[in-house]
N, C-alpha and C positions, 0 to 999 in steps of 0.2 A: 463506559462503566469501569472499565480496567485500563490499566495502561502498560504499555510494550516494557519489556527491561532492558533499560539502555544501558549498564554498564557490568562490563564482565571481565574481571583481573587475575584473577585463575582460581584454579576448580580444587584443588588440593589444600594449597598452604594456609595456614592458619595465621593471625596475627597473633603478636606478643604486645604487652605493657610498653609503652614506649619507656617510662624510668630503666626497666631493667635492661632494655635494647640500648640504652643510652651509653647505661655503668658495663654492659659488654664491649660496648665499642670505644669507651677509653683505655680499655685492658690490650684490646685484639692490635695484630700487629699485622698478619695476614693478609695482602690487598684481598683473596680473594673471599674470609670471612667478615672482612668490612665494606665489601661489596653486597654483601646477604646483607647484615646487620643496617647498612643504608637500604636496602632497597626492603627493608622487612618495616622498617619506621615509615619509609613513605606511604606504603599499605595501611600503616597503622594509622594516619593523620589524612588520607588521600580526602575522603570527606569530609572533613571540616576545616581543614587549614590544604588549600592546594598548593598556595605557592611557596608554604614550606614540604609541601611534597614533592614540588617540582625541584627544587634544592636537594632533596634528600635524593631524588632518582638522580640528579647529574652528577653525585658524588658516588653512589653507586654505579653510578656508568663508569668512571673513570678507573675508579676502583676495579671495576671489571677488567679495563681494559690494560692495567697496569698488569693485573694476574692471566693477561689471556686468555679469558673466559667470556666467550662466542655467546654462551645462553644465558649468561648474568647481565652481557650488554643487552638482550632484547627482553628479558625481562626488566630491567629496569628503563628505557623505552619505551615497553607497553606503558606500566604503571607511569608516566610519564604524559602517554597521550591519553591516560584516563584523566587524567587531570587538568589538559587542559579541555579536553570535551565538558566537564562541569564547569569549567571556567567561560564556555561556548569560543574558546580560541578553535575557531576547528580548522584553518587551514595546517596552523603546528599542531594540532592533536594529529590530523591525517600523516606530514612529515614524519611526526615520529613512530606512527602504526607501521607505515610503508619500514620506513627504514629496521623495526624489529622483525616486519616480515620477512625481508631481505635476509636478515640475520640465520632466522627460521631456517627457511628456505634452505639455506646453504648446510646449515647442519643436520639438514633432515627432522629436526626437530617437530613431530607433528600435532602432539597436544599443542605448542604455541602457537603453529599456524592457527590451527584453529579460532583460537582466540584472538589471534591477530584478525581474521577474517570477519568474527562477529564485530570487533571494534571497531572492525574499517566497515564495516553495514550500519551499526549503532550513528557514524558520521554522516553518512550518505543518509540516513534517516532521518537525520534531525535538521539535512539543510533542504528538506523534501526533495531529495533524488532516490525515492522509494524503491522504483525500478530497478537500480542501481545497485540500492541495497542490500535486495534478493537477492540478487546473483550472488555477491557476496557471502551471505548465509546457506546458498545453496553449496560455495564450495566448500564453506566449511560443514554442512552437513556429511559430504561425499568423505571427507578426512574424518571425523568422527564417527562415521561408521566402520572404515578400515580400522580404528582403534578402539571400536566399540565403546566408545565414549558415552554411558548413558545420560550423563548431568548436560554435558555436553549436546548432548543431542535435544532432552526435553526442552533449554534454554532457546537453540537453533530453529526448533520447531514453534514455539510459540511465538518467538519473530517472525516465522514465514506466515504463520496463522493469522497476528495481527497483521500483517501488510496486506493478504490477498484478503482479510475482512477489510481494511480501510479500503482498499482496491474496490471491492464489491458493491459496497454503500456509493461511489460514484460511476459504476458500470452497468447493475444489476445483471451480470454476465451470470450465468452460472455455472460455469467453469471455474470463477472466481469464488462463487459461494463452494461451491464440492473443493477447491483446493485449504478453502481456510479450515472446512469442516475436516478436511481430512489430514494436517498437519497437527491441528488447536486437539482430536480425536489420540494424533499420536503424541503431542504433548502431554495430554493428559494419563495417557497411557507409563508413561514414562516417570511423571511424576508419583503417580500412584505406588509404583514400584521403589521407586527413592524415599519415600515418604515424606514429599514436601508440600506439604499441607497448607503454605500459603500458597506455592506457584499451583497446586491443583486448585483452591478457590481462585486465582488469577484466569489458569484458564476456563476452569468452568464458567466467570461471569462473561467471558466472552462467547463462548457455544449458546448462553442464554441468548446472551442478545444476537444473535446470528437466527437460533431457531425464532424465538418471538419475531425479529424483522420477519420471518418470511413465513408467521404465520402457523408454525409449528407447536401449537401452543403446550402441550402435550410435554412433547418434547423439554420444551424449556421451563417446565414444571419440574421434570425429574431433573434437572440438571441444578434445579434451584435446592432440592430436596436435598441432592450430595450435597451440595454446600451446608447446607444445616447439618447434615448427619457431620462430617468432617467441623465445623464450627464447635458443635459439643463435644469433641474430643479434646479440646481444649480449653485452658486455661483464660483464656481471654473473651472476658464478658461482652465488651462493645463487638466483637465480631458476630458474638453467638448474638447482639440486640442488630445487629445489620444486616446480619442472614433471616432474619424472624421476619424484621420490619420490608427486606427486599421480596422476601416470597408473599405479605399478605399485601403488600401493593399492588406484586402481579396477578397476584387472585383477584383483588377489585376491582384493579384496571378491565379484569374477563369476565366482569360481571359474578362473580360468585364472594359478597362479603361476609356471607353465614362463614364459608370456609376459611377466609383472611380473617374474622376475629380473634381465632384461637392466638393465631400467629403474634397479632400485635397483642395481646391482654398479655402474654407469656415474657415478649418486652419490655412492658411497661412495670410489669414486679421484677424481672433481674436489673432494668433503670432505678428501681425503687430502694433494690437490696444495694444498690453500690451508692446509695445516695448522692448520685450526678442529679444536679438541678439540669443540666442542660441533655443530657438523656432522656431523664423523666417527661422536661415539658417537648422534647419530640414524637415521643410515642403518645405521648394523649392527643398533639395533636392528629394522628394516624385514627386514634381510637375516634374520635369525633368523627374524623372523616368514615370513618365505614359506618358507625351508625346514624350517620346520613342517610348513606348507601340502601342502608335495611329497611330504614322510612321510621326508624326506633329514633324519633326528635328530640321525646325527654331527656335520653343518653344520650344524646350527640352533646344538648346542651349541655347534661352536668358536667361531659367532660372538656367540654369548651370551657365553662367556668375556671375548670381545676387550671387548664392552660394557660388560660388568660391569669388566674393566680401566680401558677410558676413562673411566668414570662414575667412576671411585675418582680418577683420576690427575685428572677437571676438578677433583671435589671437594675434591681435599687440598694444592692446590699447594704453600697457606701452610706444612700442615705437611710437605712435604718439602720444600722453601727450609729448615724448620727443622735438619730432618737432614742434609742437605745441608751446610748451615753447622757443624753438630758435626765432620761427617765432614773438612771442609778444617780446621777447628780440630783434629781430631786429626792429619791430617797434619801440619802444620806444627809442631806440637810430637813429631810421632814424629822430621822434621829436626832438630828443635834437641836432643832425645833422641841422634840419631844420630852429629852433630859433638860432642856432650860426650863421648860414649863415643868417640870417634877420639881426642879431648883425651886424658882420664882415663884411657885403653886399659880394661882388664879390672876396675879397681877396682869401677867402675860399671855391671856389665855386667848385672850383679844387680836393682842397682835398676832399668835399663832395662828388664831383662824384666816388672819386679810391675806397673810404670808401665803397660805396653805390653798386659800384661793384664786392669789396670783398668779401663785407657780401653773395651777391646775389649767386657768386661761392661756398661759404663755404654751406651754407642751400643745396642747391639742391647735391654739392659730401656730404653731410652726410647722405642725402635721399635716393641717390642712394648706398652707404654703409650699410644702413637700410634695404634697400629693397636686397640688395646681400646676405647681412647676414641671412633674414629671409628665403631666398630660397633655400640658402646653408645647413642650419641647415635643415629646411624641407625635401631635399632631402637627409641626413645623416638621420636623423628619417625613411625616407620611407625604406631607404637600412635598416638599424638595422631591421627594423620589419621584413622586407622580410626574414631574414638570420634565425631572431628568430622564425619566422613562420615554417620556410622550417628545422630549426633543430627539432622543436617540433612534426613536420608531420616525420620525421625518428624515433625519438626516440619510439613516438605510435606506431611505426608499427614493430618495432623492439619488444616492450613489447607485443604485440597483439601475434606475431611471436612467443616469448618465450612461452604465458598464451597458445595456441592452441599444442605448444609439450608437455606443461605440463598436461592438459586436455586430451591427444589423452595416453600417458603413464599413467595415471591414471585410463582411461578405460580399457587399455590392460591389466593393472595387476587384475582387477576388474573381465575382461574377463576370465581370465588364474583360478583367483578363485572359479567363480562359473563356470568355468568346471569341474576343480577337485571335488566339491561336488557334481556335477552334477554325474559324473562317480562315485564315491563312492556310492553314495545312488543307482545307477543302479545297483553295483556289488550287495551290502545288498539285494536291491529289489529283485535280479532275484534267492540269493540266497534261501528268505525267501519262495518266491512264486514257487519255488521247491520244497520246502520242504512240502508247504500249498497244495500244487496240490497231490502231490506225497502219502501222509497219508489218506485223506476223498478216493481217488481211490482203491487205496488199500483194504480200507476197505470195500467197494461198490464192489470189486471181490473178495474178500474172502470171504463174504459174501452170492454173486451171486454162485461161486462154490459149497458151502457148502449144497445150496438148492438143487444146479443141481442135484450133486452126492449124496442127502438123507442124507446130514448126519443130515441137521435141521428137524427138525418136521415141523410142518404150525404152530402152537402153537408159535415155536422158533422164526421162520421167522419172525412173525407179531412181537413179542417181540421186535426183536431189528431191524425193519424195520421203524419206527420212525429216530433211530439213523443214519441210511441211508439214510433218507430224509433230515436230518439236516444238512449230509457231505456233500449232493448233491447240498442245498441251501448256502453252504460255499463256494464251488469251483463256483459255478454259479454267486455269486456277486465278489469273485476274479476274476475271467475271465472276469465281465463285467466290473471292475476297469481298470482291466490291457489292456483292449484293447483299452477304451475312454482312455490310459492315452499313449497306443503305436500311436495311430491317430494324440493325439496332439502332439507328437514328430517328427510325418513325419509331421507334417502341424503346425509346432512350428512357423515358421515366418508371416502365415498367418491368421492373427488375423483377424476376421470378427466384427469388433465393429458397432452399430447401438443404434438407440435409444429405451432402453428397458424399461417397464413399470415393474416396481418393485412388485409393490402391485399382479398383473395381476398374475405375474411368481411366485411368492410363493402361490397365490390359487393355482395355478394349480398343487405346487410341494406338497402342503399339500393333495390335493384329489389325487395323487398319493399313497404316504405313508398312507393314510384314515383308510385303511385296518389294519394295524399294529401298529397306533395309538389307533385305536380303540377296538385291542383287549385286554389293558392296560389300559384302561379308561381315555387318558390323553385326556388334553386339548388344544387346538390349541390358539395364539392369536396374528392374523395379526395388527401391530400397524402400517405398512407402509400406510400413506395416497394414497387414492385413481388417479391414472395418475402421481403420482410422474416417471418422467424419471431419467432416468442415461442411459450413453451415455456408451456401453462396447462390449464384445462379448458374447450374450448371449447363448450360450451354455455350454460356459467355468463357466460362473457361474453359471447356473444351476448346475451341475455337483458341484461344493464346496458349493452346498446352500442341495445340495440333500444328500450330504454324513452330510455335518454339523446337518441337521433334522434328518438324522437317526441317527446319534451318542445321539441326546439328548435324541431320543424315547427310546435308546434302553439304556441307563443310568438311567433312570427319572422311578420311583414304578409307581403304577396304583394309578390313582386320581389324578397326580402332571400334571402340565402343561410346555407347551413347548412357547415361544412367540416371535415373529421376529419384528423389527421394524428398526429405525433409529438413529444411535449416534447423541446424541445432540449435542455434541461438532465438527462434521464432517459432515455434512448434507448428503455426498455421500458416505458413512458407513452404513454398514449393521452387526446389530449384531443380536445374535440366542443365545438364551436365555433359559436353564430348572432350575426345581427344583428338578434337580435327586443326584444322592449320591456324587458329586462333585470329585475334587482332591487335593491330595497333593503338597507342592512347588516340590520335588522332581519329581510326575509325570509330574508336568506342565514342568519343566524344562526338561524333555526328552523328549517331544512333539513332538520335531521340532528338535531335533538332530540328524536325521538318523537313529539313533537305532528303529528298527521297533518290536512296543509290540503289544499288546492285551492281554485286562481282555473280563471277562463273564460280559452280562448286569444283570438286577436285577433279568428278568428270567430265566437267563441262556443263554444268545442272542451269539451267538461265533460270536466274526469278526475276518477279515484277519488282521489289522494291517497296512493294507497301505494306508488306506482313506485318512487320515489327513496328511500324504507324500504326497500324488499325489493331494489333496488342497493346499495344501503349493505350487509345483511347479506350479499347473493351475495358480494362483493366483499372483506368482509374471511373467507368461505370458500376462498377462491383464493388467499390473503395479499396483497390489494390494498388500497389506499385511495382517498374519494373525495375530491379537494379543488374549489372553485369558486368561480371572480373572474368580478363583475357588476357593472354602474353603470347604474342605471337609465335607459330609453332607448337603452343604447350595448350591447345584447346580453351574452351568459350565454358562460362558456367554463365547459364541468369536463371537470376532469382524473383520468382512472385509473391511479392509481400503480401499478404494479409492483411492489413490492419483492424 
């Protein structure tokens, strides 16, 4: 309905006349007011001539550079890469944002950042790296608010508005619909107070279509309504005939046309008052369409006539100029016809009549050839569209045809490879947890005999009865691994996801481990905000939040701390965090490879080795993933992605 605003050169300065910026700049003598004077012309031409604006900016850049002036180089740089973004040069339009950012940067200058920020978003926008873009617009949000920048701000916000609306439309998240609503909410907010009267109808036609998507109809009635009220505030007809004719479409579209007539009748006489033929025949045809609607058919038709009239009289001007022209060419000779025969009296009165009804036969077969021709060619036009219509609806669907075999093959191979790992890491697993089962038992009956039959002392027994206890506490968390990990394999497709309180579930997993934190002195430190949701299955992550906190306890010396919170950079990321003895690139890179290891923790902690296997699969059952940054010594962070 609307469209984003891609380019933004600065919020302040005004242009000048390029003549008088001209006859200034052959007087000035000053690198650094013929650095202004170029980069004031290039502003002046940026849109319609770029690549005399990209000339005008690089003589302002030098010009700057000649006078030492830091903020005249990255202004003229910006306006530099505004130009070639119209030009779609965008890899030197990004070159040269960056490099005016840099400039910024350096001199603290932070209205430019800003601007540098939207333009390097405006980029990332237009080569669909959307994602990308935000971010961009987000820091320059965070800088226009320390400078209270309000223009600045409404522009930043109705970029972030449109992105998480285009976002929405391919996610139907609703986290994506509340964020566009609530950026497009303070965009509008904003413009109101500036009184920009077209970016508020810009973004109202956006909040419409956001509410109508989702049903709101209500909603996007009043939001259609401002647009009118704000349309008549103005001087401009065709907006006030586009806010009329937009609101009684959406009235008709919702079943109410007694209510959309007002709307379009009130069009179709300001169409009438500016005498636009091509105004005029759009609103009647609106008018016909609603008195369809009302089952009122004698109006529908008269104003389908009027349409079809308008539609002939836009289309044929040329040829009735032609007729037109015949017709004063026969008058004028039916005058000079007239004064002969006054001359001649009755001699010629004869031939005035054959004349008189030649001419009268010629005019009307050229009219009627007029009118064959134009009907003829109209209906060759209507056939051509038809043909080209009905080839372009096979060829989509033929391509749609191809994109969903190639899509369904691209799964299956997907399929086919994480079975194979899937069965590889089961053979290693069952072979390890053999081995892990088969050793701590062993030693727990050799031990138990040795008693029975006397050969220990009680002395002996207590000695290495510790050791016993540690084998028993090994096989006991493999067995509880291996069974929450045998459950999710029979109950793999039945994901139980709900809305989980984040903060809530790590209290609870922290006063579980309380015990064994606490006999290492470490520290605990929940940074997830209090009622933060995430929408998942929560038992599947407890389970990889529970094995994740006992890896860091049991890695992490007495004193050091363990702390959970949220990726900044991913809002529904969860990362777990210590300051225990860390890893190497080589251990990080056997992580997640099947190979299933285990070291001692700092007190000698033995684990089985399969924890972080069986997080790995919980995790990508949930659609998550694990990532983790480590530098030996300097502690372990991993991170749970969300996706």
């Amino acid at each position: 309905m609307f469209v984003l605003t891609l380019l933004f050169v600065s919020f302040f300065q005004a242009q000048s006349p390029s003549d008088s910026l001209k006859a200034e700049l052959a007087k000035e003598k000053s690198p650094e007011k013929r650095s202004t004077l170029y980069y004031q012309l290039a502003r002046t031409v940026y849109g319609s001539d770029q690549d005399l604006a990209i000339l005008y900016a690089d003589s302002a850049f030098q010009e700057a550079k000649n006078a030492g002036s830091l903020k005249q180089q990255a202004n003229a740089l910006n306006v530099k890469g505004v130009s070639q973004l119209i030009k779609s040069e965008f890899d030197q339009s990004m070159a040269s944002h960056l490099e005016a950012l840099k400039i910024r940067e350096q001199i603290q200058d932070t209205t430019g950042m800003v601007e540098s920020y939207v333009n390097i978003g405006n980029i990332l926008y237009r080569t669909s790296k959307s994602y990308d873009a935000s971010l961009q617009y987000k820091k320059g949000v965070r800088l226009a608010r320390m400078t209270d920048n309000s223009r600045a701000l409404s522009l930043l916000y109705n970029n972030l508005g449109s992105y998480f609306r285009d976002r929405w439309k391919s996610t139907d998240e609703k986290i994506d619909y509340d964020s566009a609503m609530y950026y497009l909410g303070g965009a509008l907010e904003m413009k109101t107070k500036l009184s920009d009267k077209s970016g508020m109808i810009n973004t109202l036609g956006m909040l419409t279509e956001l509410a109508q998507a989702e049903g709101k109809f209500q909603e996007a009635e009043n939001f259609l309504k401002q647009v009118l009220e704000i349309s008549e505030t103005t001087d401009n007809k065709e907006l006030q005939i586009s806010a009329k004719v937009e609101m009684g479409d959406f009235l008709l579209e919702n079943g109410s046309p007694s209510r959309a007539l007002p709307f379009f009748l009130s069009a179709h006489e300001i169409a009438k008052s500016m005498d636009s033929k091509f105004q005029t025949t759009h609103t009647l045809g609106y008018l016909a369409k609603v008195y369809v609607a009302m089952g009122n058919y004698p109006k529908a038709v008269e104003y389908y006539k009027q349409k079809v009239e308008a539609d002939w009289k836009l289309q044929n001007e040329s040829n009735q100029k032609l007729a037109n022209d015949l017709l004063i060419k026969y008058e004028t000779e039916k005058k000079e016809l007239e004064n002969q025969r006054l001359l001649e009296e009755q001699r010629f009165l004869d031939l005035d009549l054959q004349r008189k009804n030649e001419q009268l036969i010629a005019v009307g077969l050229a009219f009627l050839i007029l009118i064959g021709i134009y009907f003829w060619q109209r209906k060759k036009k209507l056939e051509l569209a038809k043909a080209h219509q009905d080839l372009n609806q096979l060829l989509a669907q033929t391509q749609e045809q191809h994109q969903q075999i190639e899509l369904q093959a691209k799964a299956l191979e997907q399929s086919n490879q994480a079975l194979k790992e899937s069965n590889r890491i089961r053979e290693r697993l069952f072979s390890v947890i053999s081995h892990d089962l088969k050793t701590p038992i062993t030693t727990l009956q050799t031990g138990l005999e040795y008693w029975s039959d006397k050969i220990l002392s009680q002395e002996e027994f207590q000695a290495i009865l510790p050791k016993i206890i540690t084998q028993t506490e090994t096989v006991r968390a493999l067995m509880e691994n291996l069974l929450e990990w045998s459950q999710a394999q029979l109950d793999y497709s039945k994901i139980s996801a709900s809305e989980v309180d984040l903060h809530a579930l790590v209290q609870e997993l922290i006063g579980i481990l309380k015990q064994t934190s606490e006999s290492k002195g470490l520290n605990f430190v929940n940074e997830i905000p209090e009622g933060h949701l995430i929408n998942t299955d929560q038992d599947r992550l407890a389970f990889i939040l529970r094995n994740l906190i006992s890896n860091a306890i049991k890695y992490t010396p007495s004193g050091g701390t363990v702390s959970l919170g949220l990726d900044p950079d991913h809002r529904h990321s969860i990362y777990v965090a210590d300051t225990g003895i860390g890893m190497s690139q080589e251990q990080i890179s056997a992580l997640f490879s099947g190979k299933i290891t285990s070291k001692k923790g700092t007190k000698g902690e033995k684990g089985t080795g399969i924890g972080l296997i069986l997080c790995k699969e919980f995790a990508e059952s949930i659609g998550a993933r694990l990532k983790v940054r480590s530098q030996e010594n300097q502690g372990s962070v991993f991170i749970i992605l969300m996706d």
